[in-house]
Every structure is written in C-alpha cells, then in structure tokens.
PDB file with one MODEL, atoms N, CA, C and O in Angstrom:
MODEL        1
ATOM      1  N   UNK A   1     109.537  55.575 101.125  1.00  0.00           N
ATOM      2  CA  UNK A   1     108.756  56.615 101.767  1.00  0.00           C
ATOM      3  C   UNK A   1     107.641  55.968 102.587  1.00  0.00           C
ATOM      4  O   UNK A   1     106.905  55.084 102.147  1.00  0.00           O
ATOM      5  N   UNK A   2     107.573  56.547 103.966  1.00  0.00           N
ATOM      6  CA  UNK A   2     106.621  55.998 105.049  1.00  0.00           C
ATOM      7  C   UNK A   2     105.139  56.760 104.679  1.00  0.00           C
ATOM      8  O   UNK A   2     105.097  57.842 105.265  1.00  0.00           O
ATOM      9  N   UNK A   3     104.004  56.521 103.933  1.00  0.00           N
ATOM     10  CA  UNK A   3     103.103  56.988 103.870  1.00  0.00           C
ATOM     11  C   UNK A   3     101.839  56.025 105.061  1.00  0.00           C
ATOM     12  O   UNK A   3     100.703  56.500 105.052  1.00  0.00           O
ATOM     13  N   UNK A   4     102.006  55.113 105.738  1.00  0.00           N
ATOM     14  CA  UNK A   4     101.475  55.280 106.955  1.00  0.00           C
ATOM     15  C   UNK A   4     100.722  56.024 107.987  1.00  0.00           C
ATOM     16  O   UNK A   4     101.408  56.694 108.760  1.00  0.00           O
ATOM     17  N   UNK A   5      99.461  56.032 108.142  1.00  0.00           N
ATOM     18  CA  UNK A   5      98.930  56.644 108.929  1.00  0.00           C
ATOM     19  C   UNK A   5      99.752  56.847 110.542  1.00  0.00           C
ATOM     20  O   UNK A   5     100.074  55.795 111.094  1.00  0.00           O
ATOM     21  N   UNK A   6     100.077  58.172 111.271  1.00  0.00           N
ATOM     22  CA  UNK A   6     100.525  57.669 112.734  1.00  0.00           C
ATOM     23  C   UNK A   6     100.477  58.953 113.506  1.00  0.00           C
ATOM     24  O   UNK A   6     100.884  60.089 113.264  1.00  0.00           O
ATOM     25  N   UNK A   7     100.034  58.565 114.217  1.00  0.00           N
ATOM     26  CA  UNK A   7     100.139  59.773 115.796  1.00  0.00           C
ATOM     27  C   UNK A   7     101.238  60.107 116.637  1.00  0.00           C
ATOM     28  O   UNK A   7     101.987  59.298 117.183  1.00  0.00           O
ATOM     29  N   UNK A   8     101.280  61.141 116.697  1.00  0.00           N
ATOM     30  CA  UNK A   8     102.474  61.830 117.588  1.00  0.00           C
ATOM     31  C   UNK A   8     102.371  63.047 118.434  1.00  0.00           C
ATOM     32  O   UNK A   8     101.450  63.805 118.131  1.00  0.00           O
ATOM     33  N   UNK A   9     103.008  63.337 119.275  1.00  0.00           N
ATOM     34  CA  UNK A   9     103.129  64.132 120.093  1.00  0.00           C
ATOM     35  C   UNK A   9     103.990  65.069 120.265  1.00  0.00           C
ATOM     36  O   UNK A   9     105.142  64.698 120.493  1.00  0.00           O
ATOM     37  N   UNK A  10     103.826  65.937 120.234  1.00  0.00           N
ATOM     38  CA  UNK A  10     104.949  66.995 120.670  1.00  0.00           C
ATOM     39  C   UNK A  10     105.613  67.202 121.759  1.00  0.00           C
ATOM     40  O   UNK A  10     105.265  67.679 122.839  1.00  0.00           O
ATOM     41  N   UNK A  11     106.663  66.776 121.358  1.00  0.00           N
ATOM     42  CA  UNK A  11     107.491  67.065 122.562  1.00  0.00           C
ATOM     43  C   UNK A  11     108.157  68.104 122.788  1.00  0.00           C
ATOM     44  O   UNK A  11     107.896  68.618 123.875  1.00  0.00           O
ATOM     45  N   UNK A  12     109.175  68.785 121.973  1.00  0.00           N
ATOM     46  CA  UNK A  12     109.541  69.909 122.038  1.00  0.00           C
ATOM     47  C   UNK A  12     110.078  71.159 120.586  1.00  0.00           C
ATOM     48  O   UNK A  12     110.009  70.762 119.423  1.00  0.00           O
ATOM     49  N   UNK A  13     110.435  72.195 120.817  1.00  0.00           N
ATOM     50  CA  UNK A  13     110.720  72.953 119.856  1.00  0.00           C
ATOM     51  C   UNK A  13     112.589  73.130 119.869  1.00  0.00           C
ATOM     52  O   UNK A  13     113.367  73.318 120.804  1.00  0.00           O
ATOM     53  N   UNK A  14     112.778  72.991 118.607  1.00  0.00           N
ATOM     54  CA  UNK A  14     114.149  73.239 118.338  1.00  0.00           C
ATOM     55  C   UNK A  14     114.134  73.919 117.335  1.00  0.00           C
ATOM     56  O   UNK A  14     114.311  73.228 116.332  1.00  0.00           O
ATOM     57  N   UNK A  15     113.927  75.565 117.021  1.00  0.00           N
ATOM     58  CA  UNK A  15     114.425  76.685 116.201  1.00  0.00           C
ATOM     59  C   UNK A  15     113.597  76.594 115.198  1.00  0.00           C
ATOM     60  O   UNK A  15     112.723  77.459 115.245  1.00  0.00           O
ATOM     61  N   UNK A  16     113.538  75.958 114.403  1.00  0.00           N
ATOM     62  CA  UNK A  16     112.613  76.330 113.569  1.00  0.00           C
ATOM     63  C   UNK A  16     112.130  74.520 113.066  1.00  0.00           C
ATOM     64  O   UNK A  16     111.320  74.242 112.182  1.00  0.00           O
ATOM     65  N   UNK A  17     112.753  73.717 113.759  1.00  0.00           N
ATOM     66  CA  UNK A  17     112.390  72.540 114.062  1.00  0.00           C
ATOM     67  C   UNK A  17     111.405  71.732 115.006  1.00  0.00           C
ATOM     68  O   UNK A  17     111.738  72.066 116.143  1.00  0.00           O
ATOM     69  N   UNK A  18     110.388  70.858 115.087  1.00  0.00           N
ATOM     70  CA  UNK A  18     109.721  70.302 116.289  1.00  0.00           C
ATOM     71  C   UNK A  18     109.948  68.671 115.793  1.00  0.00           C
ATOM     72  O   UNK A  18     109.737  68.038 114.758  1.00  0.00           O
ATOM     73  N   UNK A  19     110.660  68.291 117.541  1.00  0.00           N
ATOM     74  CA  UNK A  19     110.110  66.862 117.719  1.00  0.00           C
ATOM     75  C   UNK A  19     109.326  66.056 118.231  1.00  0.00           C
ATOM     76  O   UNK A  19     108.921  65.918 119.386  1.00  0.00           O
ATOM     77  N   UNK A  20     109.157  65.592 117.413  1.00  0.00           N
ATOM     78  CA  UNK A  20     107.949  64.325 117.569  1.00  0.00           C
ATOM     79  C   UNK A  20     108.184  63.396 117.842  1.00  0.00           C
ATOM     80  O   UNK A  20     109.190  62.868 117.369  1.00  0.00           O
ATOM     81  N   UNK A  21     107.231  62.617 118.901  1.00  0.00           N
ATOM     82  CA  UNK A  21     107.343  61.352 119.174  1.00  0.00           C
ATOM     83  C   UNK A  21     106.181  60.381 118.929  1.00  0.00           C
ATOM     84  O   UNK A  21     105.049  60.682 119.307  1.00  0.00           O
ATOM     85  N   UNK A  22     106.421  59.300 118.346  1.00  0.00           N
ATOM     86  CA  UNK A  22     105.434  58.474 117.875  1.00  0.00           C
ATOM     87  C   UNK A  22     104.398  57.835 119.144  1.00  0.00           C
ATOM     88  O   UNK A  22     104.894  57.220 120.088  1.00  0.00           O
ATOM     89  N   UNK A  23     103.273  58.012 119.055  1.00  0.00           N
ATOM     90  CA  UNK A  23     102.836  57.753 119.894  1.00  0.00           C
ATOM     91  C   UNK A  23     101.887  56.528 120.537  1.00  0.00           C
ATOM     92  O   UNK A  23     101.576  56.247 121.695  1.00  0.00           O
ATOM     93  N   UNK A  24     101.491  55.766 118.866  1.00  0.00           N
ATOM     94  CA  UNK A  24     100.956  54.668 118.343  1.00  0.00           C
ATOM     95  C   UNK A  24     101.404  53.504 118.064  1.00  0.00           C
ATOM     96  O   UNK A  24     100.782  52.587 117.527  1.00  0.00           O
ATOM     97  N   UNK A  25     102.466  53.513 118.412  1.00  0.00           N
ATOM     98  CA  UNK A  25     103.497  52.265 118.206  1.00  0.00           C
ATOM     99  C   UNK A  25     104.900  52.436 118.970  1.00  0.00           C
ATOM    100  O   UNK A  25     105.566  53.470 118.943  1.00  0.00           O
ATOM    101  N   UNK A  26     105.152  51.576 119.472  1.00  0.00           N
ATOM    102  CA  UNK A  26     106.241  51.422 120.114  1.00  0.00           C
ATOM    103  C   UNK A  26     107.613  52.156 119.765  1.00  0.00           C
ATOM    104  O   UNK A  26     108.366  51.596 118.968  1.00  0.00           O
ATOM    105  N   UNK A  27     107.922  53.197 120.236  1.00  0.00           N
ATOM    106  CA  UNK A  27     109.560  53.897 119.646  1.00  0.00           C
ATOM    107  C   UNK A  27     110.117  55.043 120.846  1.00  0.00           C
ATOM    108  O   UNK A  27     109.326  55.792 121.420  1.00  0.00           O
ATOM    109  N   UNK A  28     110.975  55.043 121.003  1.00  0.00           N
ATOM    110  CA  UNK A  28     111.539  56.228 121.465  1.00  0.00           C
ATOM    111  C   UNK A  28     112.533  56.649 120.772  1.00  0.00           C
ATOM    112  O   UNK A  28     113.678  56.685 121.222  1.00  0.00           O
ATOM    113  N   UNK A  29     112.180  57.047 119.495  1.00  0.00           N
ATOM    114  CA  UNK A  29     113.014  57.314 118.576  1.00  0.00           C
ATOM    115  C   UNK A  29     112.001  59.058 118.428  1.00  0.00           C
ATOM    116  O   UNK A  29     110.773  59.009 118.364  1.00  0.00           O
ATOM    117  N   UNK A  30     112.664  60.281 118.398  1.00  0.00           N
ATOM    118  CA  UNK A  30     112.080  61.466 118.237  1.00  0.00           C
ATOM    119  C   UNK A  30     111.996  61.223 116.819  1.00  0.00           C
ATOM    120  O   UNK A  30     112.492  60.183 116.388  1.00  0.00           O
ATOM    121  N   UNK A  31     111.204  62.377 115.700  1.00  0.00           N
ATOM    122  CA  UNK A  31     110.948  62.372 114.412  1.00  0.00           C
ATOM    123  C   UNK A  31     111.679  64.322 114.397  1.00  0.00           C
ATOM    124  O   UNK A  31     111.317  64.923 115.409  1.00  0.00           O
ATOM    125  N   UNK A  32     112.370  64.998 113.634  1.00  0.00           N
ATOM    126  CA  UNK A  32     112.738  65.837 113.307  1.00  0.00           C
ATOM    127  C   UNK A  32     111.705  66.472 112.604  1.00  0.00           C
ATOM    128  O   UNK A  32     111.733  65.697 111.647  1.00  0.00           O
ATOM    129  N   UNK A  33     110.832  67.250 112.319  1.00  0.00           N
ATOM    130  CA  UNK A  33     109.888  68.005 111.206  1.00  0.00           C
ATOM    131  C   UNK A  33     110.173  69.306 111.486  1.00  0.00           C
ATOM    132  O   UNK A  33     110.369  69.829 112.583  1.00  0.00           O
ATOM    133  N   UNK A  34     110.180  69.855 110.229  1.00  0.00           N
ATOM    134  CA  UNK A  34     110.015  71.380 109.554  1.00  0.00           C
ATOM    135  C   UNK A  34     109.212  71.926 110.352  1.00  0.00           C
ATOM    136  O   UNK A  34     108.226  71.208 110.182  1.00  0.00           O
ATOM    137  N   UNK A  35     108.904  72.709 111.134  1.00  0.00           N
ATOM    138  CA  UNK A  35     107.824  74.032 111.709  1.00  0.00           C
ATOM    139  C   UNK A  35     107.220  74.223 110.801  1.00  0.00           C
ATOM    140  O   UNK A  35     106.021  74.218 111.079  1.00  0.00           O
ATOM    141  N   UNK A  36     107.466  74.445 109.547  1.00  0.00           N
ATOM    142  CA  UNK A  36     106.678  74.797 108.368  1.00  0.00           C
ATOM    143  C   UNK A  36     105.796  74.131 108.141  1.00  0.00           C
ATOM    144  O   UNK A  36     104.717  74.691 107.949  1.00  0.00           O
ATOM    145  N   UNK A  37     105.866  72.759 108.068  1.00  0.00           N
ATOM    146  CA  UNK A  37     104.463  71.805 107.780  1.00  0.00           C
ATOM    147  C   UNK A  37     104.054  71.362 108.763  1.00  0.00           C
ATOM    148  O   UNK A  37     103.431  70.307 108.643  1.00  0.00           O
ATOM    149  N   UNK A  38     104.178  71.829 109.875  1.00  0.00           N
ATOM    150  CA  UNK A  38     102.791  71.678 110.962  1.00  0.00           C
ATOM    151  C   UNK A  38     101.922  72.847 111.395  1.00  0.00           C
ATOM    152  O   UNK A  38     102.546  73.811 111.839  1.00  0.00           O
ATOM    153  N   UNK A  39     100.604  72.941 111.349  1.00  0.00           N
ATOM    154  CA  UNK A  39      99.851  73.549 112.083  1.00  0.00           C
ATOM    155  C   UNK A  39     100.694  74.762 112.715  1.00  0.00           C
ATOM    156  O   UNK A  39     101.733  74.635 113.362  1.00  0.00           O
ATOM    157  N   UNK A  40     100.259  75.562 112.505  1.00  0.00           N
ATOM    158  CA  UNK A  40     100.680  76.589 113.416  1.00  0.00           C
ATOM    159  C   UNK A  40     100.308  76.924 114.907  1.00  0.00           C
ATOM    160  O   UNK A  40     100.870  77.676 115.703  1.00  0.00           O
ATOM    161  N   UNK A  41      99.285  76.204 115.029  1.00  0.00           N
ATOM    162  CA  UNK A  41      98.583  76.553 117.066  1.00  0.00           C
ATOM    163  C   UNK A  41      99.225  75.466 117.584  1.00  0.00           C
ATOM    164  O   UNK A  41      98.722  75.283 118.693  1.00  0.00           O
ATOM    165  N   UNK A  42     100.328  74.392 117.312  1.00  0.00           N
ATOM    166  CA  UNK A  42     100.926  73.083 118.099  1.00  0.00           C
ATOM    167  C   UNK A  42     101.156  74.158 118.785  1.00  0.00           C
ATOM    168  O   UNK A  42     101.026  75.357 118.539  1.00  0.00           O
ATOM    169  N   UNK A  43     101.750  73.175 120.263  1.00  0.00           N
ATOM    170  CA  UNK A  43     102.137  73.562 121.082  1.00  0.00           C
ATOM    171  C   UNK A  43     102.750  72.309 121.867  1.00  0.00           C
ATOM    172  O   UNK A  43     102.215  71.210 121.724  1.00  0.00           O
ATOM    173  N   UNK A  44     103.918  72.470 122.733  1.00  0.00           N
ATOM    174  CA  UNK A  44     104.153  71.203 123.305  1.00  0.00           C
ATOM    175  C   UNK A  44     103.047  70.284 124.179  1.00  0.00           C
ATOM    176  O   UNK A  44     102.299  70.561 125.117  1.00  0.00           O
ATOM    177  N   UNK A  45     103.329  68.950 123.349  1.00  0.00           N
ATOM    178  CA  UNK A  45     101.963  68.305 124.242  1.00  0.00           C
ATOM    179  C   UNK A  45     100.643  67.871 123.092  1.00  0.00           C
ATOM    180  O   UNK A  45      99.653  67.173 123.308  1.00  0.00           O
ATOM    181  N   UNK A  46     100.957  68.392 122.158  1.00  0.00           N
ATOM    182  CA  UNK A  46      99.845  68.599 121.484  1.00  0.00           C
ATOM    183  C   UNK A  46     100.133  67.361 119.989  1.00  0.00           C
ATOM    184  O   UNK A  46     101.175  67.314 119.334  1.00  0.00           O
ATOM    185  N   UNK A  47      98.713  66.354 119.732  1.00  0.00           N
ATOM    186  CA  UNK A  47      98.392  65.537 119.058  1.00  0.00           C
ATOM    187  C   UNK A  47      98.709  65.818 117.989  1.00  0.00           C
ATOM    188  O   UNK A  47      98.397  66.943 117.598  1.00  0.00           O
ATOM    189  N   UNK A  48      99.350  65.044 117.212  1.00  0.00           N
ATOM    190  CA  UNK A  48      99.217  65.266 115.785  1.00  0.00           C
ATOM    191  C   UNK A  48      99.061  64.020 114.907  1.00  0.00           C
ATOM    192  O   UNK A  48      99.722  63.008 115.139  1.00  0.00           O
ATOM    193  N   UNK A  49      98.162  64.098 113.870  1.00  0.00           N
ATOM    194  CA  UNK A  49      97.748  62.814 112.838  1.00  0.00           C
ATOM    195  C   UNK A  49      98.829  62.926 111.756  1.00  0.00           C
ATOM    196  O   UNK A  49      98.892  64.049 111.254  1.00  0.00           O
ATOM    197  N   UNK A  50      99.584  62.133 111.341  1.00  0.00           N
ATOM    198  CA  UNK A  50     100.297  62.422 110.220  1.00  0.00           C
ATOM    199  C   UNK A  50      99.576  61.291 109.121  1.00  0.00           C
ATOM    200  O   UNK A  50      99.449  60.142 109.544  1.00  0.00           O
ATOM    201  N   UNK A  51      99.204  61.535 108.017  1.00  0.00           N
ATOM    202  CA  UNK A  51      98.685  60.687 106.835  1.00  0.00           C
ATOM    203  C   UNK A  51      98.710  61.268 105.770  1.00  0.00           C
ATOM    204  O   UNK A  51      98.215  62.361 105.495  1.00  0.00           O
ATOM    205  N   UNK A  52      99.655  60.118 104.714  1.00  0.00           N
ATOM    206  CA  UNK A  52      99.888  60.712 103.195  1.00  0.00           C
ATOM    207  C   UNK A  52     101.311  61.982 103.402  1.00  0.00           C
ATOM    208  O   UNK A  52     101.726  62.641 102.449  1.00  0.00           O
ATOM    209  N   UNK A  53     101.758  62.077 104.540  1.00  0.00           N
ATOM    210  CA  UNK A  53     102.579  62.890 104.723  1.00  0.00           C
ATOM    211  C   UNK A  53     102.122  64.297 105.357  1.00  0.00           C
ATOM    212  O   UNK A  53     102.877  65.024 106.003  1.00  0.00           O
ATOM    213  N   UNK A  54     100.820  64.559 105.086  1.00  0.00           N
ATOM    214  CA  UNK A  54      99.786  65.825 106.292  1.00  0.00           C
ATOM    215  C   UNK A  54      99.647  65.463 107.736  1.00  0.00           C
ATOM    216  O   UNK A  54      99.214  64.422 108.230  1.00  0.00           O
ATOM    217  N   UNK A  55     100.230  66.836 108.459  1.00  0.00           N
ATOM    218  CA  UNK A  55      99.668  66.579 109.277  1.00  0.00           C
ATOM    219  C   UNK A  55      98.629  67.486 109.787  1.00  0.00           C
ATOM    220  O   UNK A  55      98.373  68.592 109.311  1.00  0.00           O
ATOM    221  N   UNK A  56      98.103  66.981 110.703  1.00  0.00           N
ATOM    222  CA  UNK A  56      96.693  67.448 111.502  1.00  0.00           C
ATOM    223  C   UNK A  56      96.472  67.718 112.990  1.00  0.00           C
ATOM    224  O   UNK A  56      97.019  66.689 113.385  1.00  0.00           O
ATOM    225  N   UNK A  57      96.071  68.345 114.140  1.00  0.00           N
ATOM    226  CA  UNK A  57      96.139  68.411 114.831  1.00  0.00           C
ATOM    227  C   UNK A  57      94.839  67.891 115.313  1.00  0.00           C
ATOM    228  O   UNK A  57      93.731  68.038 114.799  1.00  0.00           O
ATOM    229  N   UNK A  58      95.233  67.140 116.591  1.00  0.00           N
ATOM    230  CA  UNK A  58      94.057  66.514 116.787  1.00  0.00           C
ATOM    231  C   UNK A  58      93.356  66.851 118.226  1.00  0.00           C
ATOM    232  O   UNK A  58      92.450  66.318 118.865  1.00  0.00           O
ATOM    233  N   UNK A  59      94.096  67.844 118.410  1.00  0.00           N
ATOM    234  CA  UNK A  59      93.597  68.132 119.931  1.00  0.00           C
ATOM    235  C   UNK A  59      93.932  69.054 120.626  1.00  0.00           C
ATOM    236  O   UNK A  59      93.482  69.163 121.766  1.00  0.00           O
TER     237      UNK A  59
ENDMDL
END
C-alpha cells in the first residue's frame, strides 16, 4: 500500500469514477478513484493532496 504523500490533478470524470493524474512526479499513468472519496466541489482541473490515503483539495 502507497501511503505517500502526492498531488494530482483532475483530469476527467468517468461515471461515477475520476481520473487523476500525478502531478509531482514524473507519470503519465492516470490513477482510477471512487467519486466517493473525493471532495465533492472537484471539478476538472482541480488540485488534489492525497496523504495517508485522504484526499484534499487544494485549490
């Protein structure tokens, strides 16, 4: 389990899915997450802190 601090971005919405892209380290690899455990005001474009597995919106 990746408990790593890391930043990401929203890139887009897929159904009840959003992907993320790492934004702090080198990847173009998207991240798959639940809609459920993010913030509800994301929006594409929009920062997110992931740490301990929370995330946060940062902007």
């Amino acid at each position: 389990m990746n408990l790593e601090k890391a930043i990401y971005i929203v890139d887009s919405f897929d159904g009840d899915y959003v992907k993320l892209k790492r934004i702090d380290k080198e990847s173009d690899d998207l991240k798959l997450v639940a809609r459920a455990l993010l913030p509800q005001e994301i929006t594409e474009g929009s920062k997110l802190k992931c740490e301990m597995l929370q995330y946060e919106l940062l902007e």
